[in-house]
C-alpha positions as a Markdown table, in Angstrom:
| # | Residue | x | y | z |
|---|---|---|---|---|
| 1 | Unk | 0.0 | 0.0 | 0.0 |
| 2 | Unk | 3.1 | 2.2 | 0.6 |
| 3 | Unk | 4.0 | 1.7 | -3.3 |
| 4 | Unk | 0.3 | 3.2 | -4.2 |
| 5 | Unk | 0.9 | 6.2 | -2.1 |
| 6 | Unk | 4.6 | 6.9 | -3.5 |
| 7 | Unk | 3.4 | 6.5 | -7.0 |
| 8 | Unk | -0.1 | 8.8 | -6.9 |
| 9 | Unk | 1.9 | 11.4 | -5.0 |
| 10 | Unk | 5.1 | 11.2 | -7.5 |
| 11 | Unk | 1.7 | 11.3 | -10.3 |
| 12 | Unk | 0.5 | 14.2 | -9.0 |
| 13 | Unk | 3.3 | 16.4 | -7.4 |
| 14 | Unk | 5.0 | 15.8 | -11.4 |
| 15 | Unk | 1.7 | 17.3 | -13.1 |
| 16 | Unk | 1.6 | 19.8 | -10.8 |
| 17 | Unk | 4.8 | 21.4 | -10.6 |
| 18 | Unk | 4.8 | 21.3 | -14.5 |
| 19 | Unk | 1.5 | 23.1 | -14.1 |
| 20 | Unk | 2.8 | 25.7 | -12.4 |
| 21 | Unk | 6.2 | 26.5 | -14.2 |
| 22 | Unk | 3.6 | 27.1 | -17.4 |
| 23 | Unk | 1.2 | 29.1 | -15.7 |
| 24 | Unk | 3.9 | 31.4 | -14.7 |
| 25 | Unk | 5.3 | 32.0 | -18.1 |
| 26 | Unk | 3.6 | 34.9 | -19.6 |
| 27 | Unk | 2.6 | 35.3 | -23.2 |
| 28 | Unk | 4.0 | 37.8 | -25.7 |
| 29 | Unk | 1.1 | 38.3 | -28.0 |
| 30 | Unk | -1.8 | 39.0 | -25.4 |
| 31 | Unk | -1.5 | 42.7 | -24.4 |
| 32 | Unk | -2.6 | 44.6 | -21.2 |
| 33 | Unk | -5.8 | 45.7 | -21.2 |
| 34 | Unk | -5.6 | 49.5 | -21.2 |
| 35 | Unk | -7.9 | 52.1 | -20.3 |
| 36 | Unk | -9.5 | 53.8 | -23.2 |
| 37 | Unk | -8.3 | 57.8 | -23.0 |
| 38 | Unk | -10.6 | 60.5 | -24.3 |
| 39 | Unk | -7.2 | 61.3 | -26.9 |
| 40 | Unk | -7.6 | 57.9 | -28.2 |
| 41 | Unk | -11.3 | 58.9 | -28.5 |
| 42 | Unk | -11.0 | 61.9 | -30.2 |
| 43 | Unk | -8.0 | 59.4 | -32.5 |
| 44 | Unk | -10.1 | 56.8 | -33.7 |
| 45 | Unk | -13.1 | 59.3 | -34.8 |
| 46 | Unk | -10.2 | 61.0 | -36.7 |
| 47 | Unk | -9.3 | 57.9 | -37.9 |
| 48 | Unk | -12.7 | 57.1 | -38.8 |
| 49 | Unk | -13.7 | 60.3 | -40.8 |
| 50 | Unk | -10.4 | 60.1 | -42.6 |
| 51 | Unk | -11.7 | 56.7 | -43.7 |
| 52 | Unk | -8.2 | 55.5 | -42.4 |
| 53 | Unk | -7.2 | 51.3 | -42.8 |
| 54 | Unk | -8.0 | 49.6 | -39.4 |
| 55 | Unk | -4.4 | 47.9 | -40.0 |
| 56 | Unk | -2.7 | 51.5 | -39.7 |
| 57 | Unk | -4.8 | 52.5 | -37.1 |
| 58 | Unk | -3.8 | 49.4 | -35.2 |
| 59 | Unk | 0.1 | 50.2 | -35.7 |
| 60 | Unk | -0.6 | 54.0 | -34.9 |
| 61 | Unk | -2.5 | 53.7 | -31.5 |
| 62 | Unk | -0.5 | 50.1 | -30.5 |
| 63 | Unk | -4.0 | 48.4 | -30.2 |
| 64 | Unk | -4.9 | 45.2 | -31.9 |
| 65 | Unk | -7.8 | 45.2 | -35.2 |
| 66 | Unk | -9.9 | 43.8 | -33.0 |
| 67 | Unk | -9.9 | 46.3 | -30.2 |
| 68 | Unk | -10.4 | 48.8 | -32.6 |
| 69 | Unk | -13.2 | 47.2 | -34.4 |
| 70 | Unk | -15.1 | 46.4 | -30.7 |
| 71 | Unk | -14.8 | 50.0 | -29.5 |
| 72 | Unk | -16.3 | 51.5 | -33.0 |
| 73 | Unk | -18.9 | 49.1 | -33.1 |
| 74 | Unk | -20.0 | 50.6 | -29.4 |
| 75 | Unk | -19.5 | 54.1 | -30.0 |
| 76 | Unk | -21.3 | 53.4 | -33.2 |
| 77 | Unk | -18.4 | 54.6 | -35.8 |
| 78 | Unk | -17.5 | 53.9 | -39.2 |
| 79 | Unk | -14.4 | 51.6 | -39.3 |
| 80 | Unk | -12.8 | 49.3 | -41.8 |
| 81 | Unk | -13.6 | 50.9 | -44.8 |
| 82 | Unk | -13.3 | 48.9 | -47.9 |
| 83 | Unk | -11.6 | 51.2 | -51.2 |
């Protein structure tokens, strides 16, 4: 019964630990969710007349295409204009 016990916990301790050294890794593609700032507002209405791509907005403000596309779609803006 001894055996059992060593070879659960060895089962168990093993998958954890490796667990845990990948949970603490962080990912490089998955930004911080930052605040929206009444200048990056007042940008992406800019950016919206101007009929600008949503890729060059993206680089511009440092935002991902979807971000962009989200926050126009609740303030109800024009965005990703096709030429």
């Amino acid at each position: 019964m001894a055996k059992q016990a060593k070879r659960s916990n060895a089962r168990m301790g093993g998958a954890s630990s490796s667990k845990m050294a990948k949970a603490g890794k962080s990912s490089s593609k998955r930004g911080t969710r930052e605040p929206w700032t009444k200048q990056d507002l007042a940008e992406l209405k800019k950016h919206s007349k101007s009929k600008t791509a949503v890729s060059k907005i993206a680089k511009a403000m440092g935002r991902s295409e979807g971000a962009l596309r989200q926050k126009a779609y609740a303030l109800e803006l024009a965005l990703g204009h096709r030429r």
